[in-house]
Backbone as CSV, one residue per row, in Angstrom:
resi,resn,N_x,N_y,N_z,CA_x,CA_y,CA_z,C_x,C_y,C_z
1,UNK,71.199,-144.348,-144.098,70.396,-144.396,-142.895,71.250,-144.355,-141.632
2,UNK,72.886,-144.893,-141.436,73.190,-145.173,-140.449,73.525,-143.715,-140.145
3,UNK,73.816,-142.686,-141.127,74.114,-141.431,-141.337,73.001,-140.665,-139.510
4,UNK,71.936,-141.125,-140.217,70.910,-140.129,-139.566,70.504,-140.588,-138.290
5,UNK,70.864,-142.348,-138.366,70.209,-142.725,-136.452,71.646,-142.934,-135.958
6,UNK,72.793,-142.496,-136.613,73.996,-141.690,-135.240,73.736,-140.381,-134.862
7,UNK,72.519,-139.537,-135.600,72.169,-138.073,-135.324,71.566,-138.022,-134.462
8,UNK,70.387,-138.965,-134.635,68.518,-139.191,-133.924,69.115,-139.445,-132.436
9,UNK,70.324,-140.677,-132.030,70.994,-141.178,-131.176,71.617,-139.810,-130.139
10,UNK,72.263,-138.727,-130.957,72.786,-138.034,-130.362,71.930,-137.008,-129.502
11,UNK,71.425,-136.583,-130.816,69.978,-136.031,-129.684,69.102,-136.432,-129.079
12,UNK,69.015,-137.821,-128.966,67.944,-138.179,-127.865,68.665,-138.139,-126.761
13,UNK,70.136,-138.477,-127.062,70.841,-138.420,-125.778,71.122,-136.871,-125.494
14,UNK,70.718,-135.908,-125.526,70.973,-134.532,-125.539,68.877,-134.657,-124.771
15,UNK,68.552,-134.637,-125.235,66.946,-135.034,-124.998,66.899,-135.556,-123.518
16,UNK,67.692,-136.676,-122.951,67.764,-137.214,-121.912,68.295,-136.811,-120.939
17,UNK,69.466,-135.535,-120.858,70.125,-134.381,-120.334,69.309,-132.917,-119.914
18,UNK,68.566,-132.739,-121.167,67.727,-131.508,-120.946,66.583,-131.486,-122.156
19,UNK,65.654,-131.954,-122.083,64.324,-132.367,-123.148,64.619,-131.240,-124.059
20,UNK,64.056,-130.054,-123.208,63.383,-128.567,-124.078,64.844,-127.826,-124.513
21,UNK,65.984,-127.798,-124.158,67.179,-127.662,-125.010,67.216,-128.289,-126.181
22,UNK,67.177,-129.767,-126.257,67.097,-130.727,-127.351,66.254,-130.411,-127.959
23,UNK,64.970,-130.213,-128.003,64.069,-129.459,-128.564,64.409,-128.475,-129.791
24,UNK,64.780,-127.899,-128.355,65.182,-126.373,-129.193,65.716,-126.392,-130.232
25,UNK,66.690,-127.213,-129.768,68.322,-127.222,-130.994,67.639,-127.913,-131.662
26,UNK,66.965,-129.167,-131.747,66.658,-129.746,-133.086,66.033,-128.946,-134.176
27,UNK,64.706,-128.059,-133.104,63.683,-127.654,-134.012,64.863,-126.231,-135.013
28,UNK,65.398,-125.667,-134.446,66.857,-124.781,-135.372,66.964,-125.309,-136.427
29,UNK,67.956,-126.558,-135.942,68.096,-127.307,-137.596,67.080,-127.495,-137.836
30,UNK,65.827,-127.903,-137.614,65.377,-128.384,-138.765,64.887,-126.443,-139.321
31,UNK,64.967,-125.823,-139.195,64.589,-124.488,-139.951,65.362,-124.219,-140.456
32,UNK,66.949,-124.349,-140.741,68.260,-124.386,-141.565,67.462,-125.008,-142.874
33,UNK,66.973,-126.128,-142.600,66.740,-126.661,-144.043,67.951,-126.844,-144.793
34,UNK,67.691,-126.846,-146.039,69.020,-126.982,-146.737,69.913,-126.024,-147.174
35,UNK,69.827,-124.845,-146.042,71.328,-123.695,-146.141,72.133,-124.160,-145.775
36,UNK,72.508,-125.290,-144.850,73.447,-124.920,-144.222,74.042,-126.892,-144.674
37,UNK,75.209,-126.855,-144.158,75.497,-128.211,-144.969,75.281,-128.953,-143.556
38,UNK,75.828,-130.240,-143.956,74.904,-131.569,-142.811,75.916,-131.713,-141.414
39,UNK,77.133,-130.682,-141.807,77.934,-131.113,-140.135,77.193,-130.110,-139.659
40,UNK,76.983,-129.024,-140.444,76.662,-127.681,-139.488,75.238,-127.948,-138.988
41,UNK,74.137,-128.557,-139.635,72.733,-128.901,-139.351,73.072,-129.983,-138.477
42,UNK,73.955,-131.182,-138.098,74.105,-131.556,-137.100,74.874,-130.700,-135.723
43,UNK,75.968,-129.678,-136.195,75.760,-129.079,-135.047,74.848,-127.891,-134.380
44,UNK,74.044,-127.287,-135.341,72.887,-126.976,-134.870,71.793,-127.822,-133.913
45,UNK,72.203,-129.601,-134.024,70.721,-129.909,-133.489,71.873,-130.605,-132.016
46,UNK,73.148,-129.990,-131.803,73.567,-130.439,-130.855,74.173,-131.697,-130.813
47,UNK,74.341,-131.729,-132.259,75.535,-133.323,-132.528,76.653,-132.986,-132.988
48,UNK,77.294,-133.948,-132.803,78.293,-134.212,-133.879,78.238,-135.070,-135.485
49,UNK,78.608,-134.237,-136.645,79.009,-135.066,-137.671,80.138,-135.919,-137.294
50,UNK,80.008,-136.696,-137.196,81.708,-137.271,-137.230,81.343,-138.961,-136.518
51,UNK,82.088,-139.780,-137.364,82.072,-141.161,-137.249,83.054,-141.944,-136.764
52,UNK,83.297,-141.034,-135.672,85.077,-141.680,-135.116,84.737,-142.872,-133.821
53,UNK,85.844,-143.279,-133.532,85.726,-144.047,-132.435,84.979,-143.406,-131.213
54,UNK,85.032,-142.174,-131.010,85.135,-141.565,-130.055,83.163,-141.578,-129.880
55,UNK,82.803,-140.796,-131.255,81.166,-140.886,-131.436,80.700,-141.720,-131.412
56,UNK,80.886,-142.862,-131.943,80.533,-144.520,-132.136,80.457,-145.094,-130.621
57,UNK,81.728,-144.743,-129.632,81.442,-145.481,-128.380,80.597,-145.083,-127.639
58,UNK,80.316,-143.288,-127.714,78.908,-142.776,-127.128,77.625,-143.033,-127.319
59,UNK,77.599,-143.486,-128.908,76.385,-143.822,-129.118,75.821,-145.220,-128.693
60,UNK,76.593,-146.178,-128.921,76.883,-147.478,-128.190,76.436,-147.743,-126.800
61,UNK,77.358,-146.774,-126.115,77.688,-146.803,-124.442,76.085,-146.768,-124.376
62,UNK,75.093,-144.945,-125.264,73.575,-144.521,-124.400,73.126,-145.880,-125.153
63,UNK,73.340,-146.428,-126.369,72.062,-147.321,-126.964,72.335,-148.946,-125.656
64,UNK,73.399,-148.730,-124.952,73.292,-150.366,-124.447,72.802,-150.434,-122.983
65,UNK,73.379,-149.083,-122.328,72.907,-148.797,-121.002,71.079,-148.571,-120.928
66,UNK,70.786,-148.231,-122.332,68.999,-148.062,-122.594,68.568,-149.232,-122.390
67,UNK,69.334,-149.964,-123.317,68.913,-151.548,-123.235,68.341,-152.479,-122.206
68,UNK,69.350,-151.946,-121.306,69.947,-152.663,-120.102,68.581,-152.096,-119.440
69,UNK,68.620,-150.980,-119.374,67.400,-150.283,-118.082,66.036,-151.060,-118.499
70,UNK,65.567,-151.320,-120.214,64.948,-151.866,-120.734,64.318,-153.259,-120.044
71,UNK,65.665,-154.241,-120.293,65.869,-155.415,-119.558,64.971,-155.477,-118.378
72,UNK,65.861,-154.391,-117.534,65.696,-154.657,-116.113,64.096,-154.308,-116.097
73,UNK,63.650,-153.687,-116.510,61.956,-153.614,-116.251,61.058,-154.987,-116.623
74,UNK,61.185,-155.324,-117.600,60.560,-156.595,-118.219,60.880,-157.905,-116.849
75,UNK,62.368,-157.949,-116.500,62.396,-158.992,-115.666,61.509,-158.754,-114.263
């Protein structure tokens, strides 16, 4: 699972840049289906495969700054 919401993560943050790009690219991969293997269907939907420090702090950085904006509405 953690596989797929570092994907979902990437493109929402691609989603939050330009909706109907993100769109786009997702709806691609998902028409790859299972030709194409899972880095390439992630870089079709505008991600990265890859579990490095580098991906991990991006995903982090959009999931905490969301948070935060979150926060600030409720208070």
């Amino acid at each position: 699972y953690g596989l797929a919401q570092v994907g979902a993560v990437q493109v929402w943050q691609n989603a939050l840049r330009n909706q109907q790009t993100a769109v786009d690219a997702y709806r691609h991969a998902l028409s790859l289906g299972g030709t194409r293997s899972l880095p390439d269907l992630y870089a079709a939907a505008g991600a990265r495969f890859a579990f490095d420090q580098s991906t991990m702090q991006d995903v982090i950085t959009l999931l905490e700054s969301q948070l935060e904006t979150l926060y600030n509405q409720v208070d």
